[in-house]
MARMARGU-962605 format. One line per 10 residues: their letters; for each residue x negated, y, z of C-alpha. Coordinates in steps of 0.1 Angstrom, whole numbers, plus 5000, padded with zeros to 4 digits. Layout:
<atoms>
a	X:Y:Z  ... $
</atoms>
This chain:
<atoms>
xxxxxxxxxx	5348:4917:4783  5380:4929:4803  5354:4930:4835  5328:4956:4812  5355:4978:4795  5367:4984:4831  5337:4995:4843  5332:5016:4814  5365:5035:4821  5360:5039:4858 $
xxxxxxxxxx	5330:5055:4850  5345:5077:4825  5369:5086:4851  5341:5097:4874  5323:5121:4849  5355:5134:4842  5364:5141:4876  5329:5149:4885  5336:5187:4894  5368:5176:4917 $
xxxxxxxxxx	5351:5142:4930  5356:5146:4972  5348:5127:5002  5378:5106:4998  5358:5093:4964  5336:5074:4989  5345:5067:5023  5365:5035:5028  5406:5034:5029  5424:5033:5065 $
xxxxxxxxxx	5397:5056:5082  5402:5084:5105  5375:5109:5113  5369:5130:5146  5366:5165:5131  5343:5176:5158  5315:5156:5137  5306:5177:5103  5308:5164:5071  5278:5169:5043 $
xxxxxxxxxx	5298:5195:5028  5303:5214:5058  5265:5216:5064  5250:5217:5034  5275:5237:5013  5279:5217:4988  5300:5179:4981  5277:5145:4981  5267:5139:4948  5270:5171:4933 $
xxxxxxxxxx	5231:5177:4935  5204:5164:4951  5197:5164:4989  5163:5177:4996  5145:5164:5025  5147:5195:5047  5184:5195:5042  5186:5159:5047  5173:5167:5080  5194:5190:5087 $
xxxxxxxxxx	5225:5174:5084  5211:5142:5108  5206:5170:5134  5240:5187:5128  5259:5149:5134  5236:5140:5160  5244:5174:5182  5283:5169:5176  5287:5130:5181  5276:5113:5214 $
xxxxxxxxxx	5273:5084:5197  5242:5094:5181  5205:5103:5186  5182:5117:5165  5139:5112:5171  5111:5123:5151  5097:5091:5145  5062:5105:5132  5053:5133:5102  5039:5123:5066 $
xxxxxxxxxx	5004:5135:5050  5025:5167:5040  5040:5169:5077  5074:5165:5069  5093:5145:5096  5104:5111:5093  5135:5110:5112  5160:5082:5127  5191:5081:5139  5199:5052:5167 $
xxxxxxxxxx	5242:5050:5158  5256:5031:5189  5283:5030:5216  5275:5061:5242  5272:5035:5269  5250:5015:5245  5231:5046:5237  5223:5049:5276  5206:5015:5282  5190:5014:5248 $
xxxxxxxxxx	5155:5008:5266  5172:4978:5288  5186:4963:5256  5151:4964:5236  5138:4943:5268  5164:4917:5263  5154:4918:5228  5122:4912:5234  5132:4881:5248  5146:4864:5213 $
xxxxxxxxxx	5108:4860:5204  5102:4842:5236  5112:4803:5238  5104:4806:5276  5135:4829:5285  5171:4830:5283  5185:4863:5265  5223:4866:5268  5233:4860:5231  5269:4864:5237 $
xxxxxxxxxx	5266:4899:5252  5238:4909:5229  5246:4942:5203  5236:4929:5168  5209:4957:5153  5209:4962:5114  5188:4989:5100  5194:5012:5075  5164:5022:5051  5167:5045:5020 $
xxxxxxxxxx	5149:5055:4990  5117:5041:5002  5110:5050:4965  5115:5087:4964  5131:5089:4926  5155:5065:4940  5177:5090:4952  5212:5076:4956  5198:5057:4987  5189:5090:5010 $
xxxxxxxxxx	5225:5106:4990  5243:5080:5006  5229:5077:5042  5246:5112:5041  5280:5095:5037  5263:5068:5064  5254:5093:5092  5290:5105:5089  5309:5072:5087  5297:5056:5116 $
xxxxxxxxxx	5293:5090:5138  5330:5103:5131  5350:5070:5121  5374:5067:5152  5384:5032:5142  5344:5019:5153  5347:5031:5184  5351:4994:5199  5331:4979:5173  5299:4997:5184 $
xxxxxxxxxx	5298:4978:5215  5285:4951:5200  5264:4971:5172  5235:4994:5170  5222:5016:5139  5191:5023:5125  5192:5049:5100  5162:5063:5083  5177:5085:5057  5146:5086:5038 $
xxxxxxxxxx	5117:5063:5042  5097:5085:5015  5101:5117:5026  5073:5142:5003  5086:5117:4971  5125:5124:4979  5117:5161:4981  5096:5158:4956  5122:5144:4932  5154:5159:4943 $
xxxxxxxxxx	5130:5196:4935  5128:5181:4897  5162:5171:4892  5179:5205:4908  5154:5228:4887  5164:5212:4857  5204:5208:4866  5229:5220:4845  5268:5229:4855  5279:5217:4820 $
xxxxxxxxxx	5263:5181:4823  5260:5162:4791  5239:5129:4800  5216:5130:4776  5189:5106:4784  5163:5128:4764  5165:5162:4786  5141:5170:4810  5160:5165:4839  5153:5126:4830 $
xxxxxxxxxx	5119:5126:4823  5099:5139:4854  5060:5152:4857  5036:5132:4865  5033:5118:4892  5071:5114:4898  5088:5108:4931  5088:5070:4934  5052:5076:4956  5042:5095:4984 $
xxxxxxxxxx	5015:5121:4985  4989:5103:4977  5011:5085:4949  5010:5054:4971  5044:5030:4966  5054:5030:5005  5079:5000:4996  5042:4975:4994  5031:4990:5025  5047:4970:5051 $
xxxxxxxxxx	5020:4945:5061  4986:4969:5056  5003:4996:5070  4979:5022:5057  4999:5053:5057  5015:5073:5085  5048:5062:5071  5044:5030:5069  5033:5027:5106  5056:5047:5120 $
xxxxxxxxxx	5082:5026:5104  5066:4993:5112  5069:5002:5152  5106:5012:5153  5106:4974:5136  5086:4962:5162  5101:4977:5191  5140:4969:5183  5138:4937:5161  5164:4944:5138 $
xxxxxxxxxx	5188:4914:5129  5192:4930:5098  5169:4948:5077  5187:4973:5045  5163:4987:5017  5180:5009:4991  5167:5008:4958  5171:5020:4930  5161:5004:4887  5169:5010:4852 $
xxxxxxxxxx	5199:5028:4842  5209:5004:4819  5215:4977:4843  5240:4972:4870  5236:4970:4912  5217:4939:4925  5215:4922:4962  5195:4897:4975  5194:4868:4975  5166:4868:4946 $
xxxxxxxxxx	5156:4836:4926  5153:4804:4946  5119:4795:4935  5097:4827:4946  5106:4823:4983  5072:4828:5000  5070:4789:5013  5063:4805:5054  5105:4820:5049  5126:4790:5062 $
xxxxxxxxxx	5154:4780:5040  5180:4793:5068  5162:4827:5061  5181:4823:5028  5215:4808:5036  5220:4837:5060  5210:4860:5030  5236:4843:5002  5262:4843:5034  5261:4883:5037 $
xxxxxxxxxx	5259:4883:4999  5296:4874:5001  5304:4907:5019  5288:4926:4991  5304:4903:4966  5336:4915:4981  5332:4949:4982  5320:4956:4950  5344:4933:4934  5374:4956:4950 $
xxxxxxxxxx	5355:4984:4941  5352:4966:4902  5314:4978:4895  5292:4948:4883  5263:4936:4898  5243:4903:4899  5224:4884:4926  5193:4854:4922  5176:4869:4894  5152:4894:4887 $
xxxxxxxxxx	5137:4902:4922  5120:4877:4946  5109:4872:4984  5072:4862:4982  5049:4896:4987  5055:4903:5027  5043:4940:5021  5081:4950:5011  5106:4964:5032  5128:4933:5019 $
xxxxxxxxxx	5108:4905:5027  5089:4916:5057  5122:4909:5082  5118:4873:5067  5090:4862:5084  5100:4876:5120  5136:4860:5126  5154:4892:5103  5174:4890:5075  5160:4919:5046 $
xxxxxxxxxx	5184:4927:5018  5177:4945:4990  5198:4964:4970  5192:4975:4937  5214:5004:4917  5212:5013:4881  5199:5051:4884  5213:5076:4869  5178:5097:4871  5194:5128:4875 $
xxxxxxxxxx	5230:5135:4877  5247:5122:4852  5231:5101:4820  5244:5076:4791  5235:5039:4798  5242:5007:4779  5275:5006:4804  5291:5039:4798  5282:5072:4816  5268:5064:4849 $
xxxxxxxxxx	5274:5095:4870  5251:5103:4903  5285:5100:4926  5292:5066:4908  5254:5053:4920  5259:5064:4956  5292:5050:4960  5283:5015:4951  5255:5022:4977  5270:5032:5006 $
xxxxxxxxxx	5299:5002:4998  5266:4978:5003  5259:4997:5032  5301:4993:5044  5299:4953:5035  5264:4946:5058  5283:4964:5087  5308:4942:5084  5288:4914:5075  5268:4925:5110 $
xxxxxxxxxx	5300:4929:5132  5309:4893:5121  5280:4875:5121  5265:4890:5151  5259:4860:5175  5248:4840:5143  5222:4863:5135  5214:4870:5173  5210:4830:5175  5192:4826:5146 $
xxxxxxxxxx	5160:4850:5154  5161:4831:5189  5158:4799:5170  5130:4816:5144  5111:4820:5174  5115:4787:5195  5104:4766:5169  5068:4787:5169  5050:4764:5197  5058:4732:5177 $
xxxxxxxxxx	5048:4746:5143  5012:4760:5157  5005:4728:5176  5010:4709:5148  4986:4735:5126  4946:4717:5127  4934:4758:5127  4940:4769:5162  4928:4807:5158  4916:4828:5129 $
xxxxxxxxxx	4876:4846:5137  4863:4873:5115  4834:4902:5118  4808:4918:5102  4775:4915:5117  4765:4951:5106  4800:4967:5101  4816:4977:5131  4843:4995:5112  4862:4972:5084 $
xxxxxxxxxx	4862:4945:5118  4880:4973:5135  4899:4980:5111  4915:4947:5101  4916:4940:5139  4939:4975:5140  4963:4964:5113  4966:4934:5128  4981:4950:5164  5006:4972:5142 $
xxxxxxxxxx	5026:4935:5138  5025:4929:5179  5002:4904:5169  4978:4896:5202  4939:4902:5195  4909:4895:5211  4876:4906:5211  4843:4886:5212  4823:4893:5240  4791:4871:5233 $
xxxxxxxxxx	4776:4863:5205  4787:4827:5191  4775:4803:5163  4808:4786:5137  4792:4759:5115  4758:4779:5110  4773:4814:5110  4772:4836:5137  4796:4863:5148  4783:4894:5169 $
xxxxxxxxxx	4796:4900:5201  4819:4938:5199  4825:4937:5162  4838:4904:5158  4874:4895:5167  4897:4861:5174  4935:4855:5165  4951:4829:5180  4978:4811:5160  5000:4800:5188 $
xxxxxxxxxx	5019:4832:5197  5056:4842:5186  5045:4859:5150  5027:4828:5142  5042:4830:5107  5029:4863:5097  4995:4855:5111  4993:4827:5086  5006:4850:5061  4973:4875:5062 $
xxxxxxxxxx	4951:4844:5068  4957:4816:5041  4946:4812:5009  4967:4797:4982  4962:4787:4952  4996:4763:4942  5031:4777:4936  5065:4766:4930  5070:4794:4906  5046:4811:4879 $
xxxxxxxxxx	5064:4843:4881  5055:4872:4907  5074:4905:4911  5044:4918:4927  5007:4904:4940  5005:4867:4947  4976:4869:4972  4967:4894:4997  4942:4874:5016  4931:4899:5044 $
xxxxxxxxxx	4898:4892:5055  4885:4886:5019  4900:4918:5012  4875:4936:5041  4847:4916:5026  4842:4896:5063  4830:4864:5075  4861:4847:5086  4870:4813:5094  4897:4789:5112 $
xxxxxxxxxx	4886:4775:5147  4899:4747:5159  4910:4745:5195  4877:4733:5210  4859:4762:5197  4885:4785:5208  4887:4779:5238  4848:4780:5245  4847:4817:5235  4840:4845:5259 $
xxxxxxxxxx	4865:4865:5246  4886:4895:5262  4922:4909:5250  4928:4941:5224  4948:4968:5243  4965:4984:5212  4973:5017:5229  4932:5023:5238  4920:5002:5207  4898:5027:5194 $
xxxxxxxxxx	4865:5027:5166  4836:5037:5185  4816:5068:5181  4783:5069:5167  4752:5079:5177  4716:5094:5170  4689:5062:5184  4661:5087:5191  4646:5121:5201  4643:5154:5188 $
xxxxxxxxxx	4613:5165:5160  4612:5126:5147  4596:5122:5113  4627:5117:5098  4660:5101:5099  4674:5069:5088  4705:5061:5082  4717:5019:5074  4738:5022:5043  4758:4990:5055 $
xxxxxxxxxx	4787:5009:5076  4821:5013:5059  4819:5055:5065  4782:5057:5059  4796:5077:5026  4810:5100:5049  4781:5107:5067  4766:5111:5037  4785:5136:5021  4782:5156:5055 $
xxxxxxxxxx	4749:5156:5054  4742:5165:5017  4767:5190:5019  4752:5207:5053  4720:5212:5031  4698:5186:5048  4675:5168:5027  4686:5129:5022  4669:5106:5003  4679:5070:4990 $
xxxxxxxxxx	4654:5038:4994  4658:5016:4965  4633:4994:4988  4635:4978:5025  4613:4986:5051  4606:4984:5082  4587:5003:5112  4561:4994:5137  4579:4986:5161  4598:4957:5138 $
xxxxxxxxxx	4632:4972:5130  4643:4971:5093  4664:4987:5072  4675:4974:5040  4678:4994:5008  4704:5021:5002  4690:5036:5037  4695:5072:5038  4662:5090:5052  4672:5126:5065 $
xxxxxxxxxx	4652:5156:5072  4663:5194:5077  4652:5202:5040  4661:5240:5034  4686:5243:5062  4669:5268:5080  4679:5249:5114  4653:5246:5143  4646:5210:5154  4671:5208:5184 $
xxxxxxxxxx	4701:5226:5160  4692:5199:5131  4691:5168:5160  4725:5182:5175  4741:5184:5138  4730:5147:5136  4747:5137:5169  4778:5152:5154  4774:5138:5118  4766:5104:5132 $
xxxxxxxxxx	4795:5105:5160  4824:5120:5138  4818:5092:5104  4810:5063:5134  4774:5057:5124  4742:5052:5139  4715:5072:5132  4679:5065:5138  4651:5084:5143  4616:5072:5127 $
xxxxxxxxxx	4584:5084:5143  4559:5077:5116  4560:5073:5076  4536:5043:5079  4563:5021:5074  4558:4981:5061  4575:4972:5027  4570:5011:5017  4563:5039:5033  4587:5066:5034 $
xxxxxxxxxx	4569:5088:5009  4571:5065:4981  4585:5068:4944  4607:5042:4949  4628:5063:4977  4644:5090:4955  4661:5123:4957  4703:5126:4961  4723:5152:4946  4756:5162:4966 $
xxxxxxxxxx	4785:5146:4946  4806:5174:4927  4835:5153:4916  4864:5154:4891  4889:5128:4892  4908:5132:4856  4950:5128:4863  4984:5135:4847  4986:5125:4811  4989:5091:4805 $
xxxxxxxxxx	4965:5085:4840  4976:5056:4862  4989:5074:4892  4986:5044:4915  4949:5040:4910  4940:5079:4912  4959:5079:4942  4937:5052:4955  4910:5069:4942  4920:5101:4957 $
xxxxxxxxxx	4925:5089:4991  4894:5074:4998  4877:5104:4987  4896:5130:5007  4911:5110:5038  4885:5084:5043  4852:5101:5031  4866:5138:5038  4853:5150:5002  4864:5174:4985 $
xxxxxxxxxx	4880:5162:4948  4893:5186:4918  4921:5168:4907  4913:5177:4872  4946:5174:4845  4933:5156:4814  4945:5184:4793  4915:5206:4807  4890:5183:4797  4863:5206:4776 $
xxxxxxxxxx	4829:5213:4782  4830:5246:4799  4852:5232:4829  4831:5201:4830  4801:5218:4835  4807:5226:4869  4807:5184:4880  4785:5156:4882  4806:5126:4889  4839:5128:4868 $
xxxxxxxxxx	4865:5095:4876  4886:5080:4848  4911:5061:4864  4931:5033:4845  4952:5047:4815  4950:5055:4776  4936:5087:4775  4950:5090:4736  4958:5124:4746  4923:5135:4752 $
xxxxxxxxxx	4912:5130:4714  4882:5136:4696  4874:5168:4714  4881:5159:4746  4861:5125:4740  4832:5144:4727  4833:5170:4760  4824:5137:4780  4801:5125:4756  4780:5155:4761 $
xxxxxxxxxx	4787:5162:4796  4773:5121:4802  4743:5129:4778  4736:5156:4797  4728:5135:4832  4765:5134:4845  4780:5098:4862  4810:5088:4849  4836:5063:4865  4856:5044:4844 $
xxxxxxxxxx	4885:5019:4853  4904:4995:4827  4915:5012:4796  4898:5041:4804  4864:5017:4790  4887:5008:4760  4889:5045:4750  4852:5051:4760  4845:5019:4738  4867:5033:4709 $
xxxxxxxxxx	4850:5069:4707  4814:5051:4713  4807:5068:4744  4780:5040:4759  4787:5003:4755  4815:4982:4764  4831:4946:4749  4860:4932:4759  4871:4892:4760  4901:4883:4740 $
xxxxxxxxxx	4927:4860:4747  4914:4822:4735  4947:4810:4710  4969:4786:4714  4974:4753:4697  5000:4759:4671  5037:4746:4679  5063:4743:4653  5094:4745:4676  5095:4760:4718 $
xxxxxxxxxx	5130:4766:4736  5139:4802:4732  5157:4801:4769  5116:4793:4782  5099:4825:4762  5107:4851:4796  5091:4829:4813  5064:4814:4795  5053:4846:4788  5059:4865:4823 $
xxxxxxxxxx	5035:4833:4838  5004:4851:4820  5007:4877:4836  4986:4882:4863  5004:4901:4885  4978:4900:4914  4952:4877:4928  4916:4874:4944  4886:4867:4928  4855:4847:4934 $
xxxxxxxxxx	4823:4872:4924  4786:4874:4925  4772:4910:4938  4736:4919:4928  4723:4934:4961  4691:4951:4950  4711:4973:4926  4724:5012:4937  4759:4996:4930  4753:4965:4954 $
xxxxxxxxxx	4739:4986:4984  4744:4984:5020  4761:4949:5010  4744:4920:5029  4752:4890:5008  4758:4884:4973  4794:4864:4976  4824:4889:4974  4859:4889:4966  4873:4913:4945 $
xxxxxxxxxx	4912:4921:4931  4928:4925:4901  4963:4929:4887  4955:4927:4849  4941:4908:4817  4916:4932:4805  4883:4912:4804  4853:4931:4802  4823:4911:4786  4790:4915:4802 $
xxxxxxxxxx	4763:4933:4791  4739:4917:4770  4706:4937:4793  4714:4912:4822  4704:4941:4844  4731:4957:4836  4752:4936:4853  4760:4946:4892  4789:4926:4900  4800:4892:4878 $
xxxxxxxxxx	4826:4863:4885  4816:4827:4893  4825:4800:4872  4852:4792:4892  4867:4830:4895  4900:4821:4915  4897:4826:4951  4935:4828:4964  4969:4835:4944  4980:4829:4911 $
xxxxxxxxxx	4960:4828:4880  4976:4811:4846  4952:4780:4832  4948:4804:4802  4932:4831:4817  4907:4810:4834  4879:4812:4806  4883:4850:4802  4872:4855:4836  4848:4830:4843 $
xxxxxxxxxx	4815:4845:4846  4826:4877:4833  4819:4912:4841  4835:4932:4870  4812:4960:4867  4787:4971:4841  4764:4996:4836  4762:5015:4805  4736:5045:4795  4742:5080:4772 $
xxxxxxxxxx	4717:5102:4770  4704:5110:4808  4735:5102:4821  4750:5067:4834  4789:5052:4829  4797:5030:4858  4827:5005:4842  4854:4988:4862  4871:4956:4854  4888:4950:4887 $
xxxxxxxxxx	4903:4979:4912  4878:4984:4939  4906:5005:4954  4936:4988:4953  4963:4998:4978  4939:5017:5005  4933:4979:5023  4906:4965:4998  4883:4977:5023  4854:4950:5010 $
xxxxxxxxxx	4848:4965:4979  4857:5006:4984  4817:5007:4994  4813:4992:4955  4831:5024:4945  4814:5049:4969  4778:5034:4953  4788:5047:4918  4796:5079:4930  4765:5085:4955 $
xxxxxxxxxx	4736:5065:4938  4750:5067:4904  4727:5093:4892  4696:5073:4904  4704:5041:4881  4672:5035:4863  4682:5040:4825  4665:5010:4813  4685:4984:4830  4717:5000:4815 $
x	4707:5003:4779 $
</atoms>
């Protein structure tokens, strides 16, 4: 009580103050500072914490610190979608600073067991990551207070001998612009704290994601966005001993540090992992205890998804904290523990940050010995391991193989490529599209981490996914070789820096009688939309054929002619060599319409309409998913997308689409009239997308026809321990897993897909019930749904042959309905295609298999 009432007071005292707070509010006791390095206030006119750093400025003062202190260089690491700059400072000796390419190489070595490094003279590394969340703002505030410490303190001078600094002072740069713009337009100079202004209570999407509303902080491992592998290779190249990422959560809690809860320790982390994380605890315990803010440690938050900037250190010899601050959301709000001011949060920050220097200066041949040991233990661990290497491929998609191989590089992970064709118990892998892993080499761990399935768990609680199995998630045939196998391949090693997705290509002459293009490459949408949208004629088999001379091509082939173009027979070929060569495809050209299986004039190869699409956002819209949604679209397919605000839902705007997406979310705010726009708009031959609870809403206005499972009940029980409800409820929950499914490949959705067995994700318990016309049924689960991750007993029956998409008719036009997200997180290549079909063959759905 005496601890809380404290609290309370001190952070009275710093609203109170708030106007007068100065740098001596933050920086530590028994500093001096060279004045030759600036402070914040100096550059950017105004004191830390009195508003919110935008990026630009943020920038700014990095480059101001760097040009005045020679211990300090700033780099432009790499540039986000909307080409801002992600920037780094290396903090260091000068003498340090001069050698830093000599000291990676001897770092280099601590993943080696065959050398030697000198671990006594090694510098310790620890870097510094904030606000990976962009709404999370006290994180980039304080590396403000950060770049200045450890550039201007004179009493470090000695201790950077033996220490070098990573600070990225804002891992999310467009979402920490993005929120600090919110917050300033909406600051007052007579702040109240009122938790129901706007200041609080952001647009949609917020800050937390970047521009495509992607959350960075599960990026780590897929590495799918310019951040995230920029990010990854400064990891990679100096193998930080320590890993900081600066959070922030609900402004009605306290501060948190790692370590999490015991039990949700991915099993591949070694326990020592652990210990050395509740050892630095201490420092932070320390600190924050002298400082007299709260905070907690071991509950809430855990160390099982790798894709975090927390636990992806873990499982390469590093040590990731995380720290978690209440958030003030603005600049000064009411919380359960008094008025938590915007100063208050980045203080208790940049203390954490004070306490894992210290923790770093003093632990630093520990830690240095302790990634050396991580590493020399590899060899033992993969000889003892029965699966010697990992081999996946795609017999007739060059480019998911490619691009699963290509993630796998960002890790320094060694690949190699198959350079004949071999036979694994009956299946074969193709020779240049089909790639080997070999589990003995120094990131052993991780490779085991994108590789295994599981299915058992110590805990039943998840703070995110529990599976992320990767080549289920490209939809690839993939097994584990053992040794003999291995080492009976003709294989020859990736080079990551030429690594590179081969062009496509036109198979053929000028003037053929048309063009056919396989629907089973990952960017044959691409091509598609090129084409269509370049005014060529393209066409859709719903049949396979196959041409005199013996080659076949299954259904969903595209055939191409010039249509209305207007282009002469060499322009239209050359337009075709581009097409082909830019979206990585092969094109073929056909010399007669006397084709086996059908001919090319049939009935049964019909006419495609260029997609016009509307993806519906704001509102109650789940941002994640139409950011999923809007990526593929516009950076994979390069299609254009209105990104149309629910609120402008009526029938004269709709008019001017054909495919509109309805991402997860409630939709309540659409109504009656905005439900009866799409009822129309459907009736009237449009395709619409729906995800989730976007069907419930469809269901409840009886736009086409959708059921949904309900949860089976429980046996009755008189008495259960009120200490278990959290977390016999939270173990429902299905936070993230991989499902076992059965793909109809005759049907427009099923296209281009060469087998029937997929595996497809979800993160919810929305069960949709399959359509009683069994044709309208593209994509079900198995009987035994659960392929990898965690899935609670009771949710077994409301999956098991259930529907994951299902086809629904109005009028002339089709609804394509979503159980699972065929999106999810921009590396669920294996079922975007899924996706792609509903928005390309949608319209050519016959209507009586979807009534």
């Amino acid at each position: 009580m005496k601890k809380t009432v404290m609290l309370s007071l001190l952070l009275l005292v710093s609203v109170i103050s708030y106007a007068q707070v100065d740098l001596s509010y933050y920086l530590p006791k028994g500093y001096t500072y060279n004045p030759a390095v600036p402070t914040p206030e100096q550059v950017l006119g105004y004191q830390v914490g009195e508003w919110h750093v935008t990026h630009d400025q943020l920038v700014m003062y990095m480059k101001a610190v760097a040009d005045a202190s020679d211990r300090v260089i700033f780099e432009e690491i790499g540039r986000t979608y909307e080409k801002r700059p992600q920037t780094m400072l290396t903090i260091s000796s000068p003498r340090n600073l001069e050698y830093i390419e000599q000291i990676k190489a001897e770092r280099k070595k601590l993943r080696d067991p065959q050398e030697s490094p000198a671990i006594e003279e090694m510098p310790i590394v620890m870097f510094m990551g904030y606000s990976v969340h962009g709404n999370e703002a006290s994180g980039a505030n304080a590396s403000l207070l950060a770049a200045y410490h450890f550039a201007a303190a004179n009493e470090l001078e000695s201790e950077l001998e033996d220490v070098i600094l990573l600070l990225d002072p804002a891992i999310n740069p467009d979402g920490v612009n993005r929120f600090a713009s919110w917050v300033n337009s909406f600051k007052a100079y007579n702040l109240n704290g009122d938790p129901n202004g706007i200041e609080y209570n952001e647009a949609w999407p917020r800050g937390r994601t970047n521009h495509y509303w992607f959350d960075l902080n599960r990026d780590w491992l897929p590495v799918q966005h310019p951040e995230s592998r920029n990010r990854v290779k400064v990891f990679q190249d100096w193998l930080p001993n320590i890993h900081l990422d600066f959070h922030e959560m609900g402004t009605n809690s306290t501060f948190f540090f790692q370590p999490g809860i015991p039990s949700r320790v991915h099993p591949l982390t070694p326990k020592k992992n652990q210990e050395l994380t509740d050892k630095i605890g201490s420092y932070h315990a320390k600190a924050l205890d002298e400082l007299g803010s709260l905070y907690f440690t071991r509950e809430s938050y855990d160390d099982f998804y790798y894709g975090k900037g927390s636990t992806y250190p873990d499982v390469q010899g590093s040590i990731g904290i995380l720290f978690e601050q209440a958030s003030a959301r603005g600049h000064l709000q009411e919380s359960d523990n008094g008025m938590l001011s915007f100063p208050f949060a980045i203080r208790n920050q940049f203390t954490a940050n004070l306490s894992s220097y210290k923790a770093a200066v003093e632990m630093r041949k520990e830690l240095n010995s302790w990634m050396q040991e991580f590493y020399q233990g590899i060899d033992e661990e993969a000889n003892a391991d029965v699966n010697k290497a990992y081999i996946f491929g795609s017999e007739q998609d060059d480019s998911k193989s490619y691009h699963l191989a290509d993630l796998i590089l960002q890790h320094e992970i060694e690949v190699f490529s198959l350079k004949e064709d071999i036979a694994v118990n009956g299946q074969e892998f193709k020779a240049e599209n089909a790639y080997i892993v070999p589990v003995n080499q120094p990131q052993y761990r991780l490779i085991k981490a994108m590789f295994e399935t599981r299915t058992a768990f110590e805990d039943s609680l998840f703070y995110d996914i529990s599976a992320w199995t990767y080549p289920m998630a490209f939809n690839l045939d993939y097994m584990a070789l053992n040794s003999k196998i291995l080492n009976l391949a003709n294989v020859e090693k990736v080079d990551k820096n030429s690594f590179a997705l081969k062009e496509g290509q036109v198979i053929g002459s000028p003037g053929a009688y048309q063009y056919a293009l396989p629907w089973t490459d990952y960017y044959a949408p691409k091509a598609a939309y090129d084409l269509l949208e370049k005014g060529f004629r393209v066409r859709v088999s719903t049949e396979e054929f196959a041409t005199p001379e013996g080659q076949s091509f299954g259904r969903g082939t595209l055939l191409i002619d010039a249509g209305e173009s207007g282009l002469g027979v060499s322009e239209f070929f050359t337009s075709l060599q581009e097409i082909a060569a830019e979206a990585h495809v092969d094109i073929y050209g056909l010399s007669t319409g006397y084709t086996s299986g059908v001919n090319l004039g049939s009935r049964t190869i019909l006419p495609l309409q260029t997609p016009k699409v509307a993806l519906l956002v704001d509102g109650s819209v789940d941002s994640y998913e139409a950011g999923e949604i809007w990526h593929l679209l516009d950076q994979r397919y390069e299609m254009p997308v209105t990104l149309l605000p629910v609120d402008r839902v009526r029938g004269s705007v709709l008019d001017r689409y054909n495919v509109i997406i309805m991402p997860d979310g409630s939709y309540g705010e659409l109504g009656n009239s905005g439900a009866s726009a799409l009822k129309s708009w459907v009736s009237n031959g449009g395709t619409l997308l729906a995800k989730g609870r976007a069907l419930q809403f469809l269901a409840k206005q009886e736009i086409g026809n959708f059921e949904f499972r309900s949860r089976p009940e429980e046996a009755p029980a008189l008495q259960k321990s009120y200490a278990d409800y959290s977390n016999a409820e939270g173990a429902k929950v299905t936070g993230g897993a991989i499902f076992n499914a059965r793909l109809d490949t005759t049907h427009p959705i099923g296209f281009g897909y060469a087998k029937a067995e997929i595996h497809t994700f979800r993160n919810d318990n929305l069960w949709l019930e399959p359509s009683k016309n069994p044709y309208a049924n593209p994509l079900i689960y198995t009987d035994a749904p659960l392929a990898s991750g965690y899935l609670h007993p009771s949710n077994v029956e409301g999956l098991k042959n259930g529907a994951v998409i299902r086809i629904s008719a109005v009028g002339r036009g089709r609804i394509v309905g979503f159980a699972d997200n065929m999106n999810f997180r921009a590396f669920w290549y294996g079922t975007n295609k899924l996706f792609a079909n509903a928005v390309f063959f949608g319209q050519i759905i016959d209507g009586g298999t979807a009534r």
